[in-house]
C-alpha positions in Angstrom: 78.1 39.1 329.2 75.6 37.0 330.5 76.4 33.0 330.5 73.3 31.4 328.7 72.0 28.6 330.5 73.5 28.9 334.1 71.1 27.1 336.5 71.3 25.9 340.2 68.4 23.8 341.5 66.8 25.7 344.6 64.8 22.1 345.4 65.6 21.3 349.0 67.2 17.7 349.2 65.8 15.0 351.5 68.0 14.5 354.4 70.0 11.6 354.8 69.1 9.1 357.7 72.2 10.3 359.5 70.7 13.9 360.5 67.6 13.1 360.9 66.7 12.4 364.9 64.8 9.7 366.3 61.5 12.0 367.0 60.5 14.1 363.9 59.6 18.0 365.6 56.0 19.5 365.6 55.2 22.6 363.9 55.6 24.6 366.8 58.9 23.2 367.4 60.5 24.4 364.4 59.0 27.4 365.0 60.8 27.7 368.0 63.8 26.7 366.6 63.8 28.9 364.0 63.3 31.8 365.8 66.4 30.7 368.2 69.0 30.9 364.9 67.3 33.7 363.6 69.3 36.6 364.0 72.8 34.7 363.9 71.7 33.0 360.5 70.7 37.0 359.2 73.3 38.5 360.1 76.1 36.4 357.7 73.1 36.7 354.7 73.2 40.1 355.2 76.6 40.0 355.3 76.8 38.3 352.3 74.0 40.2 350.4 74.6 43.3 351.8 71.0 43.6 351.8 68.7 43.5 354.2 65.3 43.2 352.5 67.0 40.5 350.1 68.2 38.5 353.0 65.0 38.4 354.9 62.8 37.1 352.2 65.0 34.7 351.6 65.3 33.2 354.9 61.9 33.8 355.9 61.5 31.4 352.6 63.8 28.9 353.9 62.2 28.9 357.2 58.8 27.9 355.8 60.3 25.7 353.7 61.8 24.0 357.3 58.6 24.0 358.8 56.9 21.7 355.9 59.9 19.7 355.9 61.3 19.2 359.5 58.4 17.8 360.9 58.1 14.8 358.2 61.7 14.0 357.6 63.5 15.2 361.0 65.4 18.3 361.9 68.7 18.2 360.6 72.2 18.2 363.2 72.6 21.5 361.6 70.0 23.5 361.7 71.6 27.3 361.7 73.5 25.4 358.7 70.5 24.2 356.8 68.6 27.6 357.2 71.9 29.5 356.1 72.4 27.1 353.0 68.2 27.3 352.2 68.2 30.3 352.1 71.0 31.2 350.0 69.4 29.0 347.5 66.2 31.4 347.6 68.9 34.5 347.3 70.0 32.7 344.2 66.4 32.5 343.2 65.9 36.1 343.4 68.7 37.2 341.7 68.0 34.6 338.4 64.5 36.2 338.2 66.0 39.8 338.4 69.5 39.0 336.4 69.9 41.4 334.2 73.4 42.6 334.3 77.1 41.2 334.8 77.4 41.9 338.8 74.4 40.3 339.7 75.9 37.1 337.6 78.7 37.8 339.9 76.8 37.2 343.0 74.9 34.1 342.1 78.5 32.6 341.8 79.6 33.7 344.8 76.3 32.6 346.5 76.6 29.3 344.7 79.7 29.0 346.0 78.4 28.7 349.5 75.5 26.2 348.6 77.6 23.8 347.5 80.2 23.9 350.1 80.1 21.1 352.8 77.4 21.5 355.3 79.9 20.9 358.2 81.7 23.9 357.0 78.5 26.1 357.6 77.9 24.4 361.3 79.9 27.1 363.4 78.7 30.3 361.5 80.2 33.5 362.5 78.2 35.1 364.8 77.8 38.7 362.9 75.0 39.6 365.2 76.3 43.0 366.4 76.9 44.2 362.9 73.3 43.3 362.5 71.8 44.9 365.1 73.8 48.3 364.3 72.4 47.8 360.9 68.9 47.7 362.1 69.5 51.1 364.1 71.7 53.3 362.6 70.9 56.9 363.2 69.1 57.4 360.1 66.0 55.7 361.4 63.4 56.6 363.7 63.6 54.7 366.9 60.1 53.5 366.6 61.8 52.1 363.4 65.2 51.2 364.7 62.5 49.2 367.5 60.8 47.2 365.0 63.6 46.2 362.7 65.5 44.7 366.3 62.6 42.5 366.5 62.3 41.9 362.9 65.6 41.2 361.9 67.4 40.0 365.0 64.6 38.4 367.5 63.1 37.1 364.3 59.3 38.0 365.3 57.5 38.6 361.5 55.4 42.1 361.2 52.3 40.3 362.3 53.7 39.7 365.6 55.3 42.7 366.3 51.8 44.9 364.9 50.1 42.3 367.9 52.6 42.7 370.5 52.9 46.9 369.8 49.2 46.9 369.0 49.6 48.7 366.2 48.4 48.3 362.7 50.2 45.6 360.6 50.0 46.9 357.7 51.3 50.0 358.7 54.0 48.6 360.5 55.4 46.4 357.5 55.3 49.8 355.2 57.7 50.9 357.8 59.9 47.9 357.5 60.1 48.1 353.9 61.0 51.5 353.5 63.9 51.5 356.4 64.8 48.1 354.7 65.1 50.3 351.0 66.8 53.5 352.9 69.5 51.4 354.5 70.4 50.1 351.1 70.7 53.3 349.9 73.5 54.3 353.3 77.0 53.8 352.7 78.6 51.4 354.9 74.8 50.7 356.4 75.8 46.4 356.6 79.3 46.9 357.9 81.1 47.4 361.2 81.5 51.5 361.9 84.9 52.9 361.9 86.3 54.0 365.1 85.7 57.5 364.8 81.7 56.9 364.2 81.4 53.6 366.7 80.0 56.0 369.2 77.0 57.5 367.6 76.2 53.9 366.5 76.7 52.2 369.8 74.4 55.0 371.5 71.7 54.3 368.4 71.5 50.6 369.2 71.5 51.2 372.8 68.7 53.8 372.4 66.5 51.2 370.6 67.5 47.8 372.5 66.0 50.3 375.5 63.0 51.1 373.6 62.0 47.1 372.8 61.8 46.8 376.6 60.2 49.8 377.3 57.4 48.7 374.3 56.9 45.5 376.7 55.8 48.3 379.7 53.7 50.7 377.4 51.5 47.8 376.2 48.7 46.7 378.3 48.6 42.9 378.9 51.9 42.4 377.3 52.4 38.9 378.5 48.9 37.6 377.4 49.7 39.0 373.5 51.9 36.8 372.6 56.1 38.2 372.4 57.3 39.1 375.7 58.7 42.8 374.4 60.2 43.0 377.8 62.0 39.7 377.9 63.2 40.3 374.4 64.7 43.7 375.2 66.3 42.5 378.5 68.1 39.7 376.1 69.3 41.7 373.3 71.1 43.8 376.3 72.8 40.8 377.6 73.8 39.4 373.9 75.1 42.9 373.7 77.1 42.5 376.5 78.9 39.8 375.5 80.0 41.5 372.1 81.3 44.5 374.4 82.0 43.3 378.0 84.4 46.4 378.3 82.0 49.3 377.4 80.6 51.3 380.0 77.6 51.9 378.6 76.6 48.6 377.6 77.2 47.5 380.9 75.1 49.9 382.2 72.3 49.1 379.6 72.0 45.8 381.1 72.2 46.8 384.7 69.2 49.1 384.0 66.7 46.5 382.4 67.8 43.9 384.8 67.0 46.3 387.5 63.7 46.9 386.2 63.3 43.4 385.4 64.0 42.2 389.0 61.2 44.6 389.9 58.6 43.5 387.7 56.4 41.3 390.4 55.7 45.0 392.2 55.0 47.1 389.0 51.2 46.7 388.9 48.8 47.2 391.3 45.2 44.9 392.4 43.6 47.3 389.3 46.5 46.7 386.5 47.5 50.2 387.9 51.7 51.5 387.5 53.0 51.8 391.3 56.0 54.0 391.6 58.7 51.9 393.1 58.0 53.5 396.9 54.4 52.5 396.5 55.4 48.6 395.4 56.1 46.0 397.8 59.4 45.2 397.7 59.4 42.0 398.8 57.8 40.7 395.3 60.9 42.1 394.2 64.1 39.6 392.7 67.0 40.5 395.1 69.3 38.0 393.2 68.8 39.8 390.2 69.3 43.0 391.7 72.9 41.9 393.3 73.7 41.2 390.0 72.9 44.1 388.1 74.6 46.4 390.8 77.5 44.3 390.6 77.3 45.2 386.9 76.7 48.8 387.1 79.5 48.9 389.6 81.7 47.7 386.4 80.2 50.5 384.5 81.0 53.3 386.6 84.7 51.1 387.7 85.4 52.2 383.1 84.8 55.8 382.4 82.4 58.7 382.6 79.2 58.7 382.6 76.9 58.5 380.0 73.3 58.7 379.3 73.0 54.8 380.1 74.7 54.9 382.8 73.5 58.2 384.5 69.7 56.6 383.7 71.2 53.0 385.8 72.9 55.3 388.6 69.0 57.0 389.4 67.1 53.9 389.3 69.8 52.0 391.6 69.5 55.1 393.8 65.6 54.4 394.3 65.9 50.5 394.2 68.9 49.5 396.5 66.8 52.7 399.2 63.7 51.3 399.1 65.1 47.4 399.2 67.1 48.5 402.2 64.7 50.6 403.8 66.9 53.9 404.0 66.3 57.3 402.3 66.4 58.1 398.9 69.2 60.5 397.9 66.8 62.8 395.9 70.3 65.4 395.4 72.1 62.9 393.8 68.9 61.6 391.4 68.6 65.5 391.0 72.2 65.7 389.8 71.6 62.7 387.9 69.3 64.2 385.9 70.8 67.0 385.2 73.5 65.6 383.9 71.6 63.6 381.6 69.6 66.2 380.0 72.9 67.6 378.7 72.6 64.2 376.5 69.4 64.0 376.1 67.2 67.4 376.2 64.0 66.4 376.9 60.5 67.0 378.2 60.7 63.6 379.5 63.9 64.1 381.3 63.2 67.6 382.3 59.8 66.8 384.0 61.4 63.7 385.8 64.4 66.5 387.0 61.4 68.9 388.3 59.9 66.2 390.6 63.2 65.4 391.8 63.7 69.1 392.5 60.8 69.1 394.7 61.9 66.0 396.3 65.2 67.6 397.0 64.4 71.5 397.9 60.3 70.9 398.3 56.9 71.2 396.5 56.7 75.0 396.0 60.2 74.9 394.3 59.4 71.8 391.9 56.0 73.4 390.9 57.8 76.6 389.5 60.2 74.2 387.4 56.6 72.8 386.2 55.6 76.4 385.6 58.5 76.7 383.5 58.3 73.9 381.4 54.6 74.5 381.0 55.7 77.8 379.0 58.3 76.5 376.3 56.8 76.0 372.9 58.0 72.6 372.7 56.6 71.2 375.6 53.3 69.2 375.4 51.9 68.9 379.1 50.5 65.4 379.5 49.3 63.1 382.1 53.0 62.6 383.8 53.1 66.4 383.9 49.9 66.9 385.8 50.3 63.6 387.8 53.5 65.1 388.9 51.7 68.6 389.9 48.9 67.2 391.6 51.3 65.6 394.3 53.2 68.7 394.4 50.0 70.3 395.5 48.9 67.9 397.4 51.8 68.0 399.7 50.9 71.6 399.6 47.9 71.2 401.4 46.1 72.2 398.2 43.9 69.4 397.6 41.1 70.8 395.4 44.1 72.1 393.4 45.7 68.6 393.0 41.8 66.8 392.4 41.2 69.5 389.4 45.2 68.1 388.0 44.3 64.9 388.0 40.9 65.5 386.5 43.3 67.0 384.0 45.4 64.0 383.2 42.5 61.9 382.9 40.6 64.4 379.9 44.4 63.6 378.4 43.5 62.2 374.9 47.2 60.5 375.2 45.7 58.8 378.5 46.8 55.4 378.6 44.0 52.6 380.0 47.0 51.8 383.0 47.8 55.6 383.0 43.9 56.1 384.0 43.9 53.2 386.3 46.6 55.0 388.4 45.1 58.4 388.0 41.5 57.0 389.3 43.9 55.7 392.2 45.3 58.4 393.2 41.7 60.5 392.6 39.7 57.8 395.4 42.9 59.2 397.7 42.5 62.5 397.7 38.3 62.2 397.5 37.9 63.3 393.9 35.4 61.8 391.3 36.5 58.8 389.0 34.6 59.9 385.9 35.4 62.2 383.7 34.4 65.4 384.1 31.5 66.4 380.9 
């Protein structure tokens, strides 16, 4: 039975001269601010919702409401507190205009309950921001999904500027957030911690998409002039997992990996915007500090348990890095190994390709052109511009330089062609004498 009458007043209260600072905050500010709490503030609404398309329309309410109020009457001491207690009140508000039945009664009690309570009970929230996050990528989604719902949810960038810092289409992209956002309600246990027995798969899902917000930050041409720093982002969601789960092998190695190709960053590009491949890079752009501390890391990684697809993909880059920093060989056998190994996890053309060029690293050209051969004939392989990049300096090596001109020329007529992919392939075309045009 429905009580006839029940109201709660969702009008945000001036703040008393107590918590208000000396210097009332700009727009931007609060912004900023904001966006720091975000992801600890949604993960106890989600918590407490136990729905994550509720809970983010509420506090993306609340923060709008903070960003016409903070600036006139000061931030408050509290702010993770005021947000959390704002934007229960907009829960509340959603759930009068939908009430309807006994249990939703039920929750705007138990919501109530928490927007009444004393403010300086809310200052220390929980931090429930690993639930979160393996709410946001549980297997169920896409990556592409389980990407965008990381940055959503937990980074708290809104679908405009992810769509901007992705460059892909807004609207499309906020379709996808609100139909992952209705699926996960509809997956048991989707808002709580995973049982032991199914931590695994989870942990390997978050991983998996934490990996893919930094590699976003490389795919995207003039990341750094579009606003989010994808790559920054990903390297701190690695490092706030890492302090959930100090002990985990994989998450160790997770945030060796992206601090290793953070610390190399300076060296990526070439004059022309161009990728270098890390023996092509100067390496004394590079960040040695940081890359002390990441191996110091992955040495903790490998120090608590077999290997894993995070940690195999950390062993191969250190292999490359700590060679070329230190001006020794690479060990292309044990990058070969390496790769092997993880294609067992994760059997792809991705992995597979990268295996063949360290196959002709390791045993020469002829022999890592007939693993290209061989991928080049499954079904489910699409050649692309790594596959003929990769062949053309097989053939080079060769000798056959016509042979590895008319690859590149191939790689280039890619439709996937990236504008930095075509940079590099022009690069490596003006080596070997070949035209930079496309062919008609």
């Amino acid at each position: 039975m429905l009580i006839v009458g029940f109201r709660l007043s969702i009008k945000t209260p001036k703040l008393p001269a107590s918590e208000r600072p000396p210097i009332s905050p700009s727009r931007v500010a609060v912004r900023a601010q904001v966006q720091l709490h975000w992801g600890q503030v949604m993960s106890v609404l989600v918590s407490q919702l136990g729905d994550l398309q509720r809970a983010d329309a509420a506090l993306r309410e609340a923060a709008e409401g903070a960003v016409e109020l903070w600036p006139h009457e000061g931030a408050p001491t509290a702010p993770k507190a005021w947000l959390l207690r704002a934007a229960r009140r907009k829960a509340i508000d959603q759930y009068r205009r939908e009430l309807r039945h006994q249990q939703k009664h039920d929750q705007i009690l138990s919501l109530s309950d928490g927007v009444t309570r004393n403010l300086q009970a809310d200052s220390t929230l929980a931090d429930m921001r690993l639930q979160l996050m393996l709410s946001c990528t549980h297997p169920v989604l896409e990556l592409r999904v389980r990407v965008a719902l990381l940055l959503h949810c937990v980074c708290g960038l809104d679908a405009a500027q992810i769509a901007q810092a992705t460059q892909v289409s807004e609207i499309s992209l906020a379709q996808q957030l609100a139909r992952a956002k209705k699926r996960l309600r509809g997956v048991s246990g989707a808002f709580l911690m995973p049982s032991p027995d199914n931590w695994l798969v989870r942990r390997d899902s978050l991983l998996e998409a934490v990996q893919g917000v930094y590699r976003s930050g490389h795919l995207v041409e003039s990341q750094k002039r579009r606003g989010a720093n994808l790559c920054e982002l990903g390297l701190w969601l690695s490092q706030l997992l890492l302090k959930y789960r100090v002990d985990d092998s994989e998450v160790n190695a997770l945030a060796s990996l992206l601090l290793m190709t953070q610390a190399c960053d300076a060296g990526r590009l070439g004059l022309s915007g161009e990728v270098l491949m890390p023996e092509e890079q100067n390496s004394k752009l590079w960040d040695r500090s940081q890359i002390a501390r990441a191996m110091q890391m992955l040495e903790h990684a490998v120090s608590q348990g077999t290997k894993g697809p995070q940690l195999l993909q950390a062993c191969i880059a250190s292999e490359q890095i700590c060679a070329i920093a230190t001006e020794r060989p690479v060990e292309w056998s044990e990058v070969l190994n390496n790769y092997q190994a993880l294609y067992t996890f994760w059997p792809t053309s991705a992995v597979a390709l990268n295996a063949a060029v360290a196959l002709s690293k390791t045993k020469g050209p002829r022999e890592g052109l007939a693993a290209l051969e061989q991928l080049a004939s499954k079904k489910d392989f699409r050649v692309g511009v790594s596959f003929y990049n990769a062949q053309a300096e097989m053939l080079n090596k060769l000798g056959q330089r016509s042979a590895a001109r008319e690859a590149l020329i191939k790689a280039i007529d890619s439709p996937q062609i990236s504008e930095q992919q075509r940079r590099t392939v022009q690069r490596q075309l003006t080596a070997l004498g070949g035209e930079l045009a496309r062919r008609a």
